[in-house]
Backbone as ProteinMPNN parsed JSONL, in Angstrom:
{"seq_chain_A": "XXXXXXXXXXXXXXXXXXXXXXXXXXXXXXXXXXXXXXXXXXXXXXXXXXXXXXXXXXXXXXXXXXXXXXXXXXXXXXXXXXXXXXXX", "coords_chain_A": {"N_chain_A": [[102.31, 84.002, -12.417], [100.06, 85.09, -12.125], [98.01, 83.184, -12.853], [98.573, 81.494, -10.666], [97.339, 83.375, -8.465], [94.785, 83.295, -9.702], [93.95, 80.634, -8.98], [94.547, 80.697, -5.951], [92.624, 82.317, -5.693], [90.169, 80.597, -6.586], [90.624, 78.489, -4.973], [88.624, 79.486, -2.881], [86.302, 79.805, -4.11], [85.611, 82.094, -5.779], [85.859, 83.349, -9.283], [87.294, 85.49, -12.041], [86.881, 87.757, -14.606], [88.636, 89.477, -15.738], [91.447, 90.612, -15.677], [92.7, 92.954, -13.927], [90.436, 92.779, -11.912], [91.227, 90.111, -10.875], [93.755, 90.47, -9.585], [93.058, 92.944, -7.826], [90.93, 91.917, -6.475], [93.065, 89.472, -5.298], [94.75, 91.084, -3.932], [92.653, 92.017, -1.955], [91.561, 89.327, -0.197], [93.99, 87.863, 0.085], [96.416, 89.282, 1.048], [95.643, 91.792, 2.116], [94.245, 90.241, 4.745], [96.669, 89.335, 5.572], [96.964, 86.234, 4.792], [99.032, 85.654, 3.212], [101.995, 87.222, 2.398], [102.188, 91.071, 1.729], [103.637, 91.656, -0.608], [103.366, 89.607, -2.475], [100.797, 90.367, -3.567], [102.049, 92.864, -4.896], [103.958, 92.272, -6.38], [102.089, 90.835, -8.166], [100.766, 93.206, -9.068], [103.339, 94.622, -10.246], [103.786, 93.093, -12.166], [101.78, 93.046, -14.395], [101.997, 95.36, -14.696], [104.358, 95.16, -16.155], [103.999, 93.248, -17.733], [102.071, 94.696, -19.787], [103.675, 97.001, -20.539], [105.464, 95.351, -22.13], [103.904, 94.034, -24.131], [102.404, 96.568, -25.233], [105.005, 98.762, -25.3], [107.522, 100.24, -26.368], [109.913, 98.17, -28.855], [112.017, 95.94, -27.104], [111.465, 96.827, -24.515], [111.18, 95.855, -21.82], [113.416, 94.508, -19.879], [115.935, 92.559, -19.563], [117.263, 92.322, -17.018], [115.002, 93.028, -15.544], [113.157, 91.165, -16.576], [114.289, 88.728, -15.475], [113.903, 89.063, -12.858], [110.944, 88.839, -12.706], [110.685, 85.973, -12.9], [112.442, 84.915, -11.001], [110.339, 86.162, -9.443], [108.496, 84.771, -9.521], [109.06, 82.009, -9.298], [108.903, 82.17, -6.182], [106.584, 82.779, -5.966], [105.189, 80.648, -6.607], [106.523, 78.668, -5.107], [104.86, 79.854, -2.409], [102.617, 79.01, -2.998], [102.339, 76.268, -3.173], [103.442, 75.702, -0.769], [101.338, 76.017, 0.778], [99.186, 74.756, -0.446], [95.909, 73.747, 0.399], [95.424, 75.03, 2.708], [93.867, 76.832, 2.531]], "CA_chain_A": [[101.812, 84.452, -11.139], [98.5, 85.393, -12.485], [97.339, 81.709, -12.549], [98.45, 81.297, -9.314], [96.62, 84.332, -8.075], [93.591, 82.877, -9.674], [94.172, 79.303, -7.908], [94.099, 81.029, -5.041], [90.857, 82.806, -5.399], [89.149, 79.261, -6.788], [90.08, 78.002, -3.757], [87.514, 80.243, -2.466], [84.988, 79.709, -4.719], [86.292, 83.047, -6.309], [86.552, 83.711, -10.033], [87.419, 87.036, -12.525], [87.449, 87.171, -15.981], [89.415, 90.888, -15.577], [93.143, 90.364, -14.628], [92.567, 93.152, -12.773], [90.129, 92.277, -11.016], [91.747, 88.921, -10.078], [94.645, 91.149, -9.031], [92.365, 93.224, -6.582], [90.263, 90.304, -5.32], [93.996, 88.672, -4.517], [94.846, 91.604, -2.462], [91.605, 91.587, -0.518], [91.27, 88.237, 0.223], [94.657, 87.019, 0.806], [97.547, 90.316, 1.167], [94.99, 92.716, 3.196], [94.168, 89.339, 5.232], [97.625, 88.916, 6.2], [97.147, 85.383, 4.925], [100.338, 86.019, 2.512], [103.007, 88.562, 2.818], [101.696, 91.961, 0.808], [105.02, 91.243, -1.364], [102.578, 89.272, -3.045], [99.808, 91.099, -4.184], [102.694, 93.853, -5.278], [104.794, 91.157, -7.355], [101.109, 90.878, -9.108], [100.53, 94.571, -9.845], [104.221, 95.502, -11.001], [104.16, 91.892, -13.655], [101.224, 93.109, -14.896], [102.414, 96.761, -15.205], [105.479, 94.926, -17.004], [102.951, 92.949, -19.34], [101.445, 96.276, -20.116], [104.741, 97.56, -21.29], [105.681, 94.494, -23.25], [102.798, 94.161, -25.16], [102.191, 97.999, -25.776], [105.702, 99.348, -25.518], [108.34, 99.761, -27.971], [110.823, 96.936, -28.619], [113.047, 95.871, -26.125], [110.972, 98.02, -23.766], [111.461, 94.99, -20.958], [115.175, 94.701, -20.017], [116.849, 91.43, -19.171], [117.34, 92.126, -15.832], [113.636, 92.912, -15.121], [112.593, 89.45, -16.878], [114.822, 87.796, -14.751], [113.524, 89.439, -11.369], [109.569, 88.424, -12.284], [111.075, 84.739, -12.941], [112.489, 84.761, -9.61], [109.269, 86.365, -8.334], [107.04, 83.596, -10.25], [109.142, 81.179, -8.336], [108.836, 82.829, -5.133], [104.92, 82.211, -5.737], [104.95, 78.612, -6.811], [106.499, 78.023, -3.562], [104.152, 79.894, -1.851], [101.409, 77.947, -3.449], [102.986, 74.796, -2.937], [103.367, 75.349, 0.814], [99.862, 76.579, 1.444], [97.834, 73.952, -0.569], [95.284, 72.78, 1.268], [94.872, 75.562, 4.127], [92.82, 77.887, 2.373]], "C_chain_A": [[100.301, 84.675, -11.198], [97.524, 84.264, -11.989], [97.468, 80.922, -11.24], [97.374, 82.244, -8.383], [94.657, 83.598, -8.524], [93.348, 81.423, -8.724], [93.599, 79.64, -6.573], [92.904, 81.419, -4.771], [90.083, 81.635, -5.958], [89.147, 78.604, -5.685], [88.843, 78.482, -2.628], [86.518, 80.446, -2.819], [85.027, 81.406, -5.704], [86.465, 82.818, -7.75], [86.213, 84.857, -11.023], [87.19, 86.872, -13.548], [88.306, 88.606, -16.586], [90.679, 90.275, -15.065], [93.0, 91.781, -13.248], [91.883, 93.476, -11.736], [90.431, 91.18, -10.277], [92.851, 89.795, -9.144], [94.283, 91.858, -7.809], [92.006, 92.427, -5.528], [91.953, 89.315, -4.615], [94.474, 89.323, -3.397], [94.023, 92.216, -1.293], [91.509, 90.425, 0.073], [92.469, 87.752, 0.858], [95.683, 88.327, 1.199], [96.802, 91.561, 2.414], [94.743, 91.452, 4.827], [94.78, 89.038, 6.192], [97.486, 87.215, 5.849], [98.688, 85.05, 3.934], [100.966, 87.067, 2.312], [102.131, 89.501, 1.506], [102.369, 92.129, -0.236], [104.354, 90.865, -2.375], [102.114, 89.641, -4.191], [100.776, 92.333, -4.966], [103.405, 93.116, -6.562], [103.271, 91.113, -8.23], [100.833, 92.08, -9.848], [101.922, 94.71, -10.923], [104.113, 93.772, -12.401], [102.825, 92.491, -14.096], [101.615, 94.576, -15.859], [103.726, 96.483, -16.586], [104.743, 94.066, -18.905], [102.38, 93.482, -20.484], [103.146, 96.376, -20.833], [105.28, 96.658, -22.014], [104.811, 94.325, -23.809], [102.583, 95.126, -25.933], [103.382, 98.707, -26.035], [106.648, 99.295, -26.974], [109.089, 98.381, -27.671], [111.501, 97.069, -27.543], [112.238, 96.838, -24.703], [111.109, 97.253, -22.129], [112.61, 94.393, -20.442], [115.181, 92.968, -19.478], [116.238, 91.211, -17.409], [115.252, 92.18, -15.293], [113.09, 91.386, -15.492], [112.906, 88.729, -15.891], [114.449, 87.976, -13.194], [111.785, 88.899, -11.332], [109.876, 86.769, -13.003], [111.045, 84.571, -11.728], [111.515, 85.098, -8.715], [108.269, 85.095, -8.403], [107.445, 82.448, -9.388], [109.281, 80.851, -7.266], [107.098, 82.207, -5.036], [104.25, 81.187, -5.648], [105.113, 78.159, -5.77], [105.584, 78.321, -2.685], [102.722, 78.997, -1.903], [101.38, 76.446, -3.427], [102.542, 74.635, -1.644], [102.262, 75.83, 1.358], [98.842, 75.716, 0.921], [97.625, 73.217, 0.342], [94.989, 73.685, 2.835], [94.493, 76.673, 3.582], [91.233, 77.221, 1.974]], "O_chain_A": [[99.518, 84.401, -10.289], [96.635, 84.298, -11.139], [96.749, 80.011, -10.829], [96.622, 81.656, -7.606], [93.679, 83.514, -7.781], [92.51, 81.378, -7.823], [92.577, 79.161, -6.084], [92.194, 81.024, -3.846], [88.911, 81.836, -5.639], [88.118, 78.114, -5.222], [88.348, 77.789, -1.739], [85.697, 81.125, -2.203], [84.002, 81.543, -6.371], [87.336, 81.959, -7.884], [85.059, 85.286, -11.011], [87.202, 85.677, -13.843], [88.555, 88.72, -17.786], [90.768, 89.518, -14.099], [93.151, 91.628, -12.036], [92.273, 94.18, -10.805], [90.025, 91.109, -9.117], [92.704, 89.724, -7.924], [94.913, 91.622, -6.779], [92.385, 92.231, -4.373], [91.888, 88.621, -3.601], [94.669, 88.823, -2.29], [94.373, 92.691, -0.213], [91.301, 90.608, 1.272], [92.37, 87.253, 1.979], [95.617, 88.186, 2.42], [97.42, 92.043, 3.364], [95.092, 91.889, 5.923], [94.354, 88.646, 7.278], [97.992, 86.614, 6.797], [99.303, 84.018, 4.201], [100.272, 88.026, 1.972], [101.565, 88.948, 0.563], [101.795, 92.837, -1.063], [104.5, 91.56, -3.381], [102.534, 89.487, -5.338], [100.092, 92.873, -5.835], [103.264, 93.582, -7.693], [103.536, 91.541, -9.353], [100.676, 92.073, -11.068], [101.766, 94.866, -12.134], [104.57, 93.901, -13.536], [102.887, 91.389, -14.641], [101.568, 94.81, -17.067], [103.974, 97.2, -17.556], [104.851, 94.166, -20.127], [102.214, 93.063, -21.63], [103.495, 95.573, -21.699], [105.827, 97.252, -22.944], [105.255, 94.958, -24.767], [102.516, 94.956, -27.151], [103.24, 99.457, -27.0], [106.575, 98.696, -28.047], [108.98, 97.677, -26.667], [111.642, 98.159, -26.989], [112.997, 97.535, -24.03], [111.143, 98.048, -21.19], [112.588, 93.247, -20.891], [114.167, 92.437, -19.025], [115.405, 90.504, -16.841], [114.583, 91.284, -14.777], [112.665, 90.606, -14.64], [112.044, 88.06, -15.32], [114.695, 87.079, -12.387], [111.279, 88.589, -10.254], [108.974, 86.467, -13.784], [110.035, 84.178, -11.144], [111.492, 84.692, -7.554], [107.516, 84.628, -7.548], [106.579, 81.842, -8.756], [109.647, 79.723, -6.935], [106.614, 81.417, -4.226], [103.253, 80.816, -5.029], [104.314, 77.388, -5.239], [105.212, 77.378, -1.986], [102.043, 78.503, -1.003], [100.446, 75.678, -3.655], [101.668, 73.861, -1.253], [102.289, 76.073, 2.564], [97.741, 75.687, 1.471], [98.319, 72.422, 0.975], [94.486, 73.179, 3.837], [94.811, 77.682, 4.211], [90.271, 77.971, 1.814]]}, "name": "protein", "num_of_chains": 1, "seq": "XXXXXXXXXXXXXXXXXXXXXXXXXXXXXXXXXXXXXXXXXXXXXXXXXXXXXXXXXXXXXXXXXXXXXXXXXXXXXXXXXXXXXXXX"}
């Protein structure tokens, strides 16, 4: 989702070298905007918050089911990014 998030802001001439600043700049530009649901920009904060806790937490600190919900979000985004190239 990240790399989509940046996509998006290159289309704009936009880029970070902070995740979260890409993360901000995605929900100014496109989630405050209204040019993509705020769902969005939220699906970006909590995978990062989850990155954060897999990286830093203890083992197993990332359950199954959570993996499997920022899968389904990642491909929630692809589509969005699919069906919007080319009108930003």
């Amino acid at each position: 989702m990240f790399y989509i998030a940046e996509a998006f802001l290159e289309g704009k001439g936009l880029s970070f070298s902070k995740h979260s600043a890409v993360i901000a700049a995605f929900g100014r530009e496109f989630a405050k905007t209204q040019q993509v649901l705020t769902d969005f920009h939220r699906f970006l904060i909590e995978a990062q918050e989850l990155r954060t806790t897999g990286d830093y937490g203890q083992l197993n600190a990332v359950t199954t089911d959570q993996a499997t919900e920022q899968i389904d979000r990642a491909e929630q985004f692809l589509s969005l990014a699919i069906q919007m190239m080319g009108t930003i």
